[in-house]
KEVO-778992 format. One record per atom (N, C-alpha, C): residue number from 1; residue in one letter; atom name; x, y, z. Coordinates in pm, whole numbers, plus 50000, padded with zeros to 5 digits. Each point is the difference from the previous one (the first is absolute). Example, Ala and Ser with C-alpha at 12.3 -4.5 7.8 and 13.67 -1.06 7.14 Angstrom:
<r><i>1</i><aa>A</aa><at>N</at><xx>51319</xx><yy>49431</yy><zz>50780</zz></r>
<r><i>1</i><aa>A</aa><at>CA</at><xx>49911</xx><yy>50119</yy><zz>50000</zz></r>
<r><i>1</i><aa>A</aa><at>C</at><xx>50090</xx><yy>50120</yy><zz>50000</zz></r>
<r><i>2</i><aa>S</aa><at>N</at><xx>49965</xx><yy>50105</yy><zz>49928</zz></r>
<r><i>2</i><aa>S</aa><at>CA</at><xx>50082</xx><yy>50119</yy><zz>50006</zz></r>
<r><i>2</i><aa>S</aa><at>C</at><xx>49923</xx><yy>50109</yy><zz>50073</zz></r>
REM end
This chain:
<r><i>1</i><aa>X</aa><at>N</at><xx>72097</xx><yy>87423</yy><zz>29379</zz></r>
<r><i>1</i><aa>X</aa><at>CA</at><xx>49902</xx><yy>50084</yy><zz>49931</zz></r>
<r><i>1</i><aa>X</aa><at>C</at><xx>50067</xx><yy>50066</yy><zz>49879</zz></r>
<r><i>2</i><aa>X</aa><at>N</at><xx>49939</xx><yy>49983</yy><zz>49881</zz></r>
<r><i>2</i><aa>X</aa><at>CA</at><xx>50029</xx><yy>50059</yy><zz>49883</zz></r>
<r><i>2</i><aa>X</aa><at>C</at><xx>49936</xx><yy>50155</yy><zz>49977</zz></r>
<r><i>3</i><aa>X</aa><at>N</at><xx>50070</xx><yy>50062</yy><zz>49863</zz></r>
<r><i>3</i><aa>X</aa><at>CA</at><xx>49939</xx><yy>50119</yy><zz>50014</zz></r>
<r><i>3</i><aa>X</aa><at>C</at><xx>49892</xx><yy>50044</yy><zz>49979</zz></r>
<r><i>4</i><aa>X</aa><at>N</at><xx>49922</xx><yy>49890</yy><zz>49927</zz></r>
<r><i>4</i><aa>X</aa><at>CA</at><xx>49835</xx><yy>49975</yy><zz>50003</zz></r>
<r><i>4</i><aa>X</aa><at>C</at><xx>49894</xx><yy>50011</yy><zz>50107</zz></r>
<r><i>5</i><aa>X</aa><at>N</at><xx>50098</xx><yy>49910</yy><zz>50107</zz></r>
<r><i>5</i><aa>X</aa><at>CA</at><xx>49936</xx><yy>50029</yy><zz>50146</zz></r>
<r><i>5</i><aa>X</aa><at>C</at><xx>49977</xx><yy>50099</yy><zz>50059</zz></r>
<r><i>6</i><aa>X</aa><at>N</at><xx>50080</xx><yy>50108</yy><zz>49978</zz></r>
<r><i>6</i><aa>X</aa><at>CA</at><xx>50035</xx><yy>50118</yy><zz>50055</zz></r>
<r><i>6</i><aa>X</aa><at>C</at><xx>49904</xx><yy>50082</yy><zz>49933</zz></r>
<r><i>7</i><aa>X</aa><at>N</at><xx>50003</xx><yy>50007</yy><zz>49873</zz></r>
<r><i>7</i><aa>X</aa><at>CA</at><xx>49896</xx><yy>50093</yy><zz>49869</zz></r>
<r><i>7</i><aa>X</aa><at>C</at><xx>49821</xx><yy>49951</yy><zz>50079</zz></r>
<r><i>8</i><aa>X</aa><at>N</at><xx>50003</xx><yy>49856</yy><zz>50005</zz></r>
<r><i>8</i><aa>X</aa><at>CA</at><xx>49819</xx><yy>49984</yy><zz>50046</zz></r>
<r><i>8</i><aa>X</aa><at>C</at><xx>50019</xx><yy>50049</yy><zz>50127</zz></r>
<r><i>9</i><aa>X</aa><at>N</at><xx>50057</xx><yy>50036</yy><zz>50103</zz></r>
<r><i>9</i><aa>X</aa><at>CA</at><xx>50015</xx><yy>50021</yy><zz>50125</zz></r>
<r><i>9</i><aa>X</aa><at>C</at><xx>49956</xx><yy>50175</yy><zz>49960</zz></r>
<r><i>10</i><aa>X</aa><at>N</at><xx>50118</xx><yy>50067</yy><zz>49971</zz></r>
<r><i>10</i><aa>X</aa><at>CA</at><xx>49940</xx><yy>50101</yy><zz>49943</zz></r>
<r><i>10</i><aa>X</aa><at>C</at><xx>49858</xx><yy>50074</yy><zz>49976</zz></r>
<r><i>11</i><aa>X</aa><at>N</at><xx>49972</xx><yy>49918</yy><zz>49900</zz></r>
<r><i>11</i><aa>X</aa><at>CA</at><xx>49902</xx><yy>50036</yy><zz>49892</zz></r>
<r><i>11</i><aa>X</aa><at>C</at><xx>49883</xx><yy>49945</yy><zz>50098</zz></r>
<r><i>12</i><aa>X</aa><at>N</at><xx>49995</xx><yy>49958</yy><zz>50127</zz></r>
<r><i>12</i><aa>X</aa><at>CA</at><xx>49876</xx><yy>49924</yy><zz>50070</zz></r>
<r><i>12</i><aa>X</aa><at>C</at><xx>49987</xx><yy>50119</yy><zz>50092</zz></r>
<r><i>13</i><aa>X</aa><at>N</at><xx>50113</xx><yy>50055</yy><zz>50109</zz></r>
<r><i>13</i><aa>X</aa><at>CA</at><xx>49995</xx><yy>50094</yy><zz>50082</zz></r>
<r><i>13</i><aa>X</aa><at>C</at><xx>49938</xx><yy>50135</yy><zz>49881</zz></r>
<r><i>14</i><aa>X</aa><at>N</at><xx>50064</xx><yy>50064</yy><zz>49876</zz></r>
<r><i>14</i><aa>X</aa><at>CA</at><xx>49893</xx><yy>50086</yy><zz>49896</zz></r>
<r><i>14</i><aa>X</aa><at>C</at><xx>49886</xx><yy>49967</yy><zz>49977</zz></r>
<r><i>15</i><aa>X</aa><at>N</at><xx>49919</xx><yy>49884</yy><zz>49995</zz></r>
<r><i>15</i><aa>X</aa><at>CA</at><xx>49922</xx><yy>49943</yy><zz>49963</zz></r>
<r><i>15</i><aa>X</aa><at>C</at><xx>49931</xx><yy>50034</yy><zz>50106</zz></r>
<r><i>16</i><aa>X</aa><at>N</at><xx>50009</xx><yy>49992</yy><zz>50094</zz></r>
<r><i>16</i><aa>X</aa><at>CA</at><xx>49965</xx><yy>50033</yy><zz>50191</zz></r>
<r><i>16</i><aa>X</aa><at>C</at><xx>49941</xx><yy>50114</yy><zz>50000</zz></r>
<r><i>17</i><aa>X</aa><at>N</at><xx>50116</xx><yy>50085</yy><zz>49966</zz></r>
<r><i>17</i><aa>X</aa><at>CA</at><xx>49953</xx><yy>50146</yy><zz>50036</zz></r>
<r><i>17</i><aa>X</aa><at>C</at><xx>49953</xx><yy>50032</yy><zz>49892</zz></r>
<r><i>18</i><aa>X</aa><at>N</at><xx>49961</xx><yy>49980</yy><zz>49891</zz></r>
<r><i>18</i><aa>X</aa><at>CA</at><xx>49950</xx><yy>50069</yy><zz>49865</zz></r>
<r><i>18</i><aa>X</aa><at>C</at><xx>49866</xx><yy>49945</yy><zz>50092</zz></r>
<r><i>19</i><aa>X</aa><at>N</at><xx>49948</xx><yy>49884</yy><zz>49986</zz></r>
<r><i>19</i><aa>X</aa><at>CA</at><xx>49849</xx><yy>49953</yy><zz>50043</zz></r>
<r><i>19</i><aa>X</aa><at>C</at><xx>49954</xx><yy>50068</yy><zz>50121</zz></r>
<r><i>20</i><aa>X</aa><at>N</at><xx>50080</xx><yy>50077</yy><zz>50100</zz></r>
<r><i>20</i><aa>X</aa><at>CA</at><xx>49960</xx><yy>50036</yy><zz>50043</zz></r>
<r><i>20</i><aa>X</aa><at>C</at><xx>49965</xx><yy>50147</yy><zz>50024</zz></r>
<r><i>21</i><aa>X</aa><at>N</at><xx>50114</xx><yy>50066</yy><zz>49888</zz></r>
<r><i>21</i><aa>X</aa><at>CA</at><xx>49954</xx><yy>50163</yy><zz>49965</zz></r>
<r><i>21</i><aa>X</aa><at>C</at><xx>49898</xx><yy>49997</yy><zz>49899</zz></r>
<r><i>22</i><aa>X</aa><at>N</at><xx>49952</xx><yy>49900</yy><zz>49993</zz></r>
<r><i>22</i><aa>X</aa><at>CA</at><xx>49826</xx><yy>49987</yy><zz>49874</zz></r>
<r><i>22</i><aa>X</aa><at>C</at><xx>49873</xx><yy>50059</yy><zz>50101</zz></r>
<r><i>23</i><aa>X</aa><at>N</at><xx>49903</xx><yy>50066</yy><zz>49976</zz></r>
<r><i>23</i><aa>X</aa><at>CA</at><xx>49882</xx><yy>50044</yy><zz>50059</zz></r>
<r><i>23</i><aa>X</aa><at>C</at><xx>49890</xx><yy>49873</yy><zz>49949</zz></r>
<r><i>24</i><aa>X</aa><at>N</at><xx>49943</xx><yy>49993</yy><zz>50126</zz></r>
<r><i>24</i><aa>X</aa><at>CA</at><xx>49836</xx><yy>49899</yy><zz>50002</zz></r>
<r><i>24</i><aa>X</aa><at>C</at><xx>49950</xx><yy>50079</yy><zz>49945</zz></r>
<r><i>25</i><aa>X</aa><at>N</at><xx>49934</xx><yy>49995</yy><zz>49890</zz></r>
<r><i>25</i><aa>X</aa><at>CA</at><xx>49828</xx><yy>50053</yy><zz>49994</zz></r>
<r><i>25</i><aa>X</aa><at>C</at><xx>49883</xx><yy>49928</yy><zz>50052</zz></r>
<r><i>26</i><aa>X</aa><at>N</at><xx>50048</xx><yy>49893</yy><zz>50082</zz></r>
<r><i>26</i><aa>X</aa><at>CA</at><xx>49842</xx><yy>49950</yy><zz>50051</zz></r>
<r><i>26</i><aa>X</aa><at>C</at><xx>49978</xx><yy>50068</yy><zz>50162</zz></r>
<r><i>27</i><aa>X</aa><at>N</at><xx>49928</xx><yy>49984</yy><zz>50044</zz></r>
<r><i>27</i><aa>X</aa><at>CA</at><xx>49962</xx><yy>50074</yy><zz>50118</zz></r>
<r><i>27</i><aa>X</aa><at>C</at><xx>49891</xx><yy>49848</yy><zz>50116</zz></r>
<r><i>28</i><aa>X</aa><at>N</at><xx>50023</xx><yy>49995</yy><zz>50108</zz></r>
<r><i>28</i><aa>X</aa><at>CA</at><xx>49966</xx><yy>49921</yy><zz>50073</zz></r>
<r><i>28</i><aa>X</aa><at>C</at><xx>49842</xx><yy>49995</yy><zz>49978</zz></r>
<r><i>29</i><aa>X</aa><at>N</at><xx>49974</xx><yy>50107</yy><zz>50009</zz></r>
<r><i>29</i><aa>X</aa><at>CA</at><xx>49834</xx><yy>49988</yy><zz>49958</zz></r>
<r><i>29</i><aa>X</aa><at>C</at><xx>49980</xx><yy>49908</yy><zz>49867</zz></r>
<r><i>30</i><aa>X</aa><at>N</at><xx>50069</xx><yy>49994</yy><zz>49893</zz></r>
<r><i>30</i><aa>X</aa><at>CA</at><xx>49977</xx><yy>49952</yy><zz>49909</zz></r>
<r><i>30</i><aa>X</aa><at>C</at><xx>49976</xx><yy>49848</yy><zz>49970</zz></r>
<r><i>31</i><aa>X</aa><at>N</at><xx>50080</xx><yy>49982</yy><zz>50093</zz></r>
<r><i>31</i><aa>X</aa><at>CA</at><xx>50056</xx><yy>49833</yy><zz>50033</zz></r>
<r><i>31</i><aa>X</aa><at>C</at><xx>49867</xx><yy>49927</yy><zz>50093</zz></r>
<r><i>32</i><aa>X</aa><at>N</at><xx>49967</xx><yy>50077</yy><zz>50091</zz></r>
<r><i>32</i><aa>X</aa><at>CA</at><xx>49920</xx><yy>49950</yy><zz>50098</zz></r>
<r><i>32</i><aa>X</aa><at>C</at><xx>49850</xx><yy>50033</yy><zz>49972</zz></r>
<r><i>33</i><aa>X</aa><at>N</at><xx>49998</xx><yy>50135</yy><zz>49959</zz></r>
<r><i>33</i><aa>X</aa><at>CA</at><xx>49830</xx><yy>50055</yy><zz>50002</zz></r>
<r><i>33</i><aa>X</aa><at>C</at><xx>49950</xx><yy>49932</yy><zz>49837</zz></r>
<r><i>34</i><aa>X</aa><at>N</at><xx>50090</xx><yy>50027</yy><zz>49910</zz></r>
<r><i>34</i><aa>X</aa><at>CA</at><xx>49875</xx><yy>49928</yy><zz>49894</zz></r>
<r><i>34</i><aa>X</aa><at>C</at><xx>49989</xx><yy>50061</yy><zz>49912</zz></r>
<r><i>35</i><aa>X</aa><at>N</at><xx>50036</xx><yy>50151</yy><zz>50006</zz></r>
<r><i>35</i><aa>X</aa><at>CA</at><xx>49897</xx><yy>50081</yy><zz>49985</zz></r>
<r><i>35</i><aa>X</aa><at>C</at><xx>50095</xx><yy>50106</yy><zz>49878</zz></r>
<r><i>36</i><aa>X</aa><at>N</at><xx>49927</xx><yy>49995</yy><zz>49918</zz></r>
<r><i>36</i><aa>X</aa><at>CA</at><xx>50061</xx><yy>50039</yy><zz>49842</zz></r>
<r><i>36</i><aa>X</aa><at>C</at><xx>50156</xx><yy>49969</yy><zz>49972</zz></r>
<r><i>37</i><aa>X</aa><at>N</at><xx>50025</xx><yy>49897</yy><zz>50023</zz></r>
<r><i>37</i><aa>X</aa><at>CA</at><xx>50174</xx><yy>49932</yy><zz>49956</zz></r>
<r><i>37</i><aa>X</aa><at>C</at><xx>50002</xx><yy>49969</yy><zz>49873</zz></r>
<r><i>38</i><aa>X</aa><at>N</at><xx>50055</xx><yy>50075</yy><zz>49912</zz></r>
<r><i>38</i><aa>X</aa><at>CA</at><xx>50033</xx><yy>49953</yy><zz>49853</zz></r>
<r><i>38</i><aa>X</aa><at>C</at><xx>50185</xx><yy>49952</yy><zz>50040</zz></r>
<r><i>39</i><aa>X</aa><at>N</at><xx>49941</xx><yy>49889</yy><zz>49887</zz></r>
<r><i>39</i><aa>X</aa><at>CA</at><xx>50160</xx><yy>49855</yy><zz>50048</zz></r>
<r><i>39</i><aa>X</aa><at>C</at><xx>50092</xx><yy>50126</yy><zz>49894</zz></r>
<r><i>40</i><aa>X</aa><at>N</at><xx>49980</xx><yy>50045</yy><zz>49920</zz></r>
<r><i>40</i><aa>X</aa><at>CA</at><xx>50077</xx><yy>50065</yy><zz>49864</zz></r>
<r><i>40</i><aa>X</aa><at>C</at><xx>49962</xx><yy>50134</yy><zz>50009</zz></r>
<r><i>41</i><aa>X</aa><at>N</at><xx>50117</xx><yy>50082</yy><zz>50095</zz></r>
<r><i>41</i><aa>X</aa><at>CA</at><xx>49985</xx><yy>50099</yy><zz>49973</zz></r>
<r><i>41</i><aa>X</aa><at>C</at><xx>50071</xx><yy>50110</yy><zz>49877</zz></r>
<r><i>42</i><aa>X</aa><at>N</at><xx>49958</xx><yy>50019</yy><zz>49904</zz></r>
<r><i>42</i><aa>X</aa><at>CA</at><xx>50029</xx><yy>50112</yy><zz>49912</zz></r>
<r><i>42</i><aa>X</aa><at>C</at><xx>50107</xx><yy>50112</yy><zz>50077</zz></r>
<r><i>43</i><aa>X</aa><at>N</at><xx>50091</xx><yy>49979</yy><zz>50022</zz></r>
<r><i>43</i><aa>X</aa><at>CA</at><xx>50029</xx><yy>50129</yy><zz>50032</zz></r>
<r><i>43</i><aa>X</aa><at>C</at><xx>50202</xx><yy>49953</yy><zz>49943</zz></r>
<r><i>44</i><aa>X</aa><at>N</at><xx>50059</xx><yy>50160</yy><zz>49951</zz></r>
<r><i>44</i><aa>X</aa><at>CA</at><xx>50120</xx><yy>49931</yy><zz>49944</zz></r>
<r><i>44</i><aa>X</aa><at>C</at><xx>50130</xx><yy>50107</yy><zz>50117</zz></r>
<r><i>45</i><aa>X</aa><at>N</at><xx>50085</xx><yy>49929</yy><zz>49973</zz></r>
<r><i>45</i><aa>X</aa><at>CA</at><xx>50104</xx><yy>50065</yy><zz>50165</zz></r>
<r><i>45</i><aa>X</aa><at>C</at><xx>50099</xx><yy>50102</yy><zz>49864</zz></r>
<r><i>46</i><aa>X</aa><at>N</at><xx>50018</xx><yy>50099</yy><zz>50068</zz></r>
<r><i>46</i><aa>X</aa><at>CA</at><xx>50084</xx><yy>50101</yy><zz>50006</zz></r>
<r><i>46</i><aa>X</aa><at>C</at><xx>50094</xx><yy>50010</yy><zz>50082</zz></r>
<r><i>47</i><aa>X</aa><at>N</at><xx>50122</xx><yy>50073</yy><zz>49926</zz></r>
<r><i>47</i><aa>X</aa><at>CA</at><xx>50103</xx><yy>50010</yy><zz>50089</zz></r>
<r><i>47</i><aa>X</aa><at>C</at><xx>50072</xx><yy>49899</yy><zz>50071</zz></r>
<r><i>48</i><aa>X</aa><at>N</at><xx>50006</xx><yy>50030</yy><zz>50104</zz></r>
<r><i>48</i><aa>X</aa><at>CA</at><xx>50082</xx><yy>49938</yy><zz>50148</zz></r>
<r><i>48</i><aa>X</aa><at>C</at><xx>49926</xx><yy>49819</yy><zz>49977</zz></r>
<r><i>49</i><aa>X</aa><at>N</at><xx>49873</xx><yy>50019</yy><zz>49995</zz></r>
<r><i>49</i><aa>X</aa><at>CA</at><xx>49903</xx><yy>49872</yy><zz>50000</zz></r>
<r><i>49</i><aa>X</aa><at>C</at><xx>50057</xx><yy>49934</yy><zz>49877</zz></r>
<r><i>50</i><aa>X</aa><at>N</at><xx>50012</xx><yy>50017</yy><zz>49892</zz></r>
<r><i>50</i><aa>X</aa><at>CA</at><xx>50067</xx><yy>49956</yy><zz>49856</zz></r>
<r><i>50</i><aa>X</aa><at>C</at><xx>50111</xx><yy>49979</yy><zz>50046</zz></r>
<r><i>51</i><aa>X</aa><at>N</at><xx>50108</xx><yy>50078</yy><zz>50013</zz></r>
<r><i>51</i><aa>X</aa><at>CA</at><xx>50104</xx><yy>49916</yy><zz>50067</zz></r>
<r><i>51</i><aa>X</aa><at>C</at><xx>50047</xx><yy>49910</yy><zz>50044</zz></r>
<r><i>52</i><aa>X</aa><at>N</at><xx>49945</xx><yy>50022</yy><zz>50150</zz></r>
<r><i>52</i><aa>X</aa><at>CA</at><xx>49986</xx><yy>49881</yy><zz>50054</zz></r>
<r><i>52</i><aa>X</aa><at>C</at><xx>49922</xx><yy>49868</yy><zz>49949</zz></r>
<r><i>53</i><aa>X</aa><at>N</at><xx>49905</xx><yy>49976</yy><zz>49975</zz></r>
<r><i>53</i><aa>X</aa><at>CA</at><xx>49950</xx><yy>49891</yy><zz>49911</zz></r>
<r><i>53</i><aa>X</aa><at>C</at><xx>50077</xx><yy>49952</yy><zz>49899</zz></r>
<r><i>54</i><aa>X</aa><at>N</at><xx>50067</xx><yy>50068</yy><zz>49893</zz></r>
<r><i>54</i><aa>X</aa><at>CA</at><xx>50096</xx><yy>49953</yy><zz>49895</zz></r>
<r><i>54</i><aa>X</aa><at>C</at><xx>50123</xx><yy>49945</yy><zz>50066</zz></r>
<r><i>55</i><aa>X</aa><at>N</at><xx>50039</xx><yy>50058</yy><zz>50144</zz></r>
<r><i>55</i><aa>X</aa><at>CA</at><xx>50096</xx><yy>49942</yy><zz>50094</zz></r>
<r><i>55</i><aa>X</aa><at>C</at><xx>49953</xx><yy>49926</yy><zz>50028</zz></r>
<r><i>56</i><aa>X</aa><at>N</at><xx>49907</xx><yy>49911</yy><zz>50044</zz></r>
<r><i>56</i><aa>X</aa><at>CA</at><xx>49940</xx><yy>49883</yy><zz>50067</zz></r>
<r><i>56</i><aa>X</aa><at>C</at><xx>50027</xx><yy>49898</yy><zz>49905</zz></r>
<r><i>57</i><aa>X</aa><at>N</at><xx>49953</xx><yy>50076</yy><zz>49900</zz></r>
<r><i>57</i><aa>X</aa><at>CA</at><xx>50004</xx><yy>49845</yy><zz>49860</zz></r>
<r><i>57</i><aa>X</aa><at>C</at><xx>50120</xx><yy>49969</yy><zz>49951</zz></r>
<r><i>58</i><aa>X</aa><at>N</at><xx>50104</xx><yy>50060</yy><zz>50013</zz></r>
<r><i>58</i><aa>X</aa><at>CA</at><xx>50135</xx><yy>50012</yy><zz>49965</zz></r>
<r><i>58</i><aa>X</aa><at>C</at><xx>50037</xx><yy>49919</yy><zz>50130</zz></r>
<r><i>59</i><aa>X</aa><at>N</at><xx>50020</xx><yy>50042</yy><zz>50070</zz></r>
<r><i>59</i><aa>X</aa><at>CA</at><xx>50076</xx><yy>49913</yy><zz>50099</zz></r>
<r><i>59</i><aa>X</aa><at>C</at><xx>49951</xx><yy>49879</yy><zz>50035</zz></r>
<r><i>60</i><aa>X</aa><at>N</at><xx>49871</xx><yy>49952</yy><zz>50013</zz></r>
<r><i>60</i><aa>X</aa><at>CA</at><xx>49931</xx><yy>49893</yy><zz>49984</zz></r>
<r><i>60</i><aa>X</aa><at>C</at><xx>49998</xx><yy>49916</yy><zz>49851</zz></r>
<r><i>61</i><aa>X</aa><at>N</at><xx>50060</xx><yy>50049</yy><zz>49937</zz></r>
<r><i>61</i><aa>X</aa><at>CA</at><xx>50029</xx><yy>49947</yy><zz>49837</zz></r>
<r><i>61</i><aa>X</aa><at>C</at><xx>50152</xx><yy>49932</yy><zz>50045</zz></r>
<r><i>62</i><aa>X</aa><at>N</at><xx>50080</xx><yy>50121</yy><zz>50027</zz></r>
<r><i>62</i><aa>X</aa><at>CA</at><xx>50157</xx><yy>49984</yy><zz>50031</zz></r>
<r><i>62</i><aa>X</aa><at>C</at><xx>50004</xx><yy>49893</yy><zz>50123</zz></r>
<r><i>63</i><aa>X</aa><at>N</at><xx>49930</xx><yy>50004</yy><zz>50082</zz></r>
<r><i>63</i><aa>X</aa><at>CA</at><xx>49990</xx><yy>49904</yy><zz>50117</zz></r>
<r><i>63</i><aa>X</aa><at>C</at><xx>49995</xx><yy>49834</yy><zz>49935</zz></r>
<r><i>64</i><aa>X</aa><at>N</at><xx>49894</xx><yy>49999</yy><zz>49975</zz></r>
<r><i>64</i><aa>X</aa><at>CA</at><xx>49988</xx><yy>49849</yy><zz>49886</zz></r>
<r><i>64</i><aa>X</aa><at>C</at><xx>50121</xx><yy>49936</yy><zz>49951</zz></r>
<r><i>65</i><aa>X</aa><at>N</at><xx>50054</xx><yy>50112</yy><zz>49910</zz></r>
<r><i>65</i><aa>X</aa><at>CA</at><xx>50087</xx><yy>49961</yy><zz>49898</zz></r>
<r><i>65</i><aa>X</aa><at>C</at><xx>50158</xx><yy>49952</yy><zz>50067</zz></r>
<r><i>66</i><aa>X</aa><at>N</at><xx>50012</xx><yy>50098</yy><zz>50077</zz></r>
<r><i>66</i><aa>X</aa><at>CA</at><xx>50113</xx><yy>49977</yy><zz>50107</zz></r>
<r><i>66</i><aa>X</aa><at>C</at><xx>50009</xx><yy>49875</yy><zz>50092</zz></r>
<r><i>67</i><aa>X</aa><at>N</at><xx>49881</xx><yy>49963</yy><zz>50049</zz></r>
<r><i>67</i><aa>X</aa><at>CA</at><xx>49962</xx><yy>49866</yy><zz>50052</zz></r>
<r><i>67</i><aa>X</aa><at>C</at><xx>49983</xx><yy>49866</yy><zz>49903</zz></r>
<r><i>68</i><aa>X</aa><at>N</at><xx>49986</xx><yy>50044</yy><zz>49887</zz></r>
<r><i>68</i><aa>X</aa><at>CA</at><xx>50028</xx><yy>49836</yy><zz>49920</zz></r>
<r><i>68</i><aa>X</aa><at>C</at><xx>50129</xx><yy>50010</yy><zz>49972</zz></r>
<r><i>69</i><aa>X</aa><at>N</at><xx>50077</xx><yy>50098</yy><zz>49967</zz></r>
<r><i>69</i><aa>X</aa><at>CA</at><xx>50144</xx><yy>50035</yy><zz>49950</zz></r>
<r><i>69</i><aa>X</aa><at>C</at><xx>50092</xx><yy>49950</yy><zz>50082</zz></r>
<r><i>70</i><aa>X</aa><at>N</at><xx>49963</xx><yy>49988</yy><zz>50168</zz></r>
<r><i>70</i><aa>X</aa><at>CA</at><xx>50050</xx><yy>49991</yy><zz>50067</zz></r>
<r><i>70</i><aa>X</aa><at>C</at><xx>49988</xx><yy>49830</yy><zz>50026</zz></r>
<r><i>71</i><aa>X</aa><at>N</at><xx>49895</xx><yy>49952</yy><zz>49992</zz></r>
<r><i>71</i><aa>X</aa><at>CA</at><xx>49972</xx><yy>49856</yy><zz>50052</zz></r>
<r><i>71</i><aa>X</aa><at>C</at><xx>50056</xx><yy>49913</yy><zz>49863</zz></r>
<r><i>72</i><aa>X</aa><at>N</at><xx>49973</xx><yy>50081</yy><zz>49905</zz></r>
<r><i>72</i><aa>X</aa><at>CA</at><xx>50080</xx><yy>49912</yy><zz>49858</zz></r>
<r><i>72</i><aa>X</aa><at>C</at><xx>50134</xx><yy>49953</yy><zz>50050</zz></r>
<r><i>73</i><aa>X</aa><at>N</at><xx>50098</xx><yy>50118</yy><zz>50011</zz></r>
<r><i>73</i><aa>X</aa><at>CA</at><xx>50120</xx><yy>50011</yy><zz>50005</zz></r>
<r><i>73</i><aa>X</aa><at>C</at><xx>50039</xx><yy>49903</yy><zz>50170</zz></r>
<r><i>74</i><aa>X</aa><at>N</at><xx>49901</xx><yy>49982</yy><zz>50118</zz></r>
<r><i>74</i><aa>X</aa><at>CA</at><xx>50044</xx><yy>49896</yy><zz>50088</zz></r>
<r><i>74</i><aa>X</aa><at>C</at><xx>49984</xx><yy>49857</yy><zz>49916</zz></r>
<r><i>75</i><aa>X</aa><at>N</at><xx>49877</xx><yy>49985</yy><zz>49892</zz></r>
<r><i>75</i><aa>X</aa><at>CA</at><xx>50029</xx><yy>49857</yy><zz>49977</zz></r>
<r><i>75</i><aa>X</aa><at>C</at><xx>50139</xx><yy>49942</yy><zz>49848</zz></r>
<r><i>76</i><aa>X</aa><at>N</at><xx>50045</xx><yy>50112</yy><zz>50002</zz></r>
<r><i>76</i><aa>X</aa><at>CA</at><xx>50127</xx><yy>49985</yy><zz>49908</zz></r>
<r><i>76</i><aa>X</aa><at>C</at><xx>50077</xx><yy>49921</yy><zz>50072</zz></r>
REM end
């Protein structure tokens, strides 16, 4: 294992827990009853919520990049 391997290994376990300190805004009723679900909700994240989201896309950016970096350099 190269040090690429190690960086997507990383950046997958962050990737983990960032997706999972994100809040649902949908609600079970929404999904099942029908009943006023707009697909696009208007609403913009503050704080902690901004954060984390700009962490999601970052490490899921960095995740990618680390994984071709890494598979390049096995077919050298």
């Amino acid at each position: 294992m190269n040090v690429f391997d190690w960086l997507s290994t990383i950046c997958a376990l962050l990737l983990v827990v960032s997706v999972l300190f994100q809040n649902s805004d949908d609600d079970i009723q929404d999904a099942f009853g029908g009943s006023k679900s707009e697909l696009f909700k208007n609403k913009k994240s503050r704080g902690f919520e901004l954060y984390v989201k700009v962490a999601s896309a970052l490490f899921g950016s960095l995740f990618v990049v680390f994984c071709v970096i890494a598979n390049l350099l096995r077919t050298l």
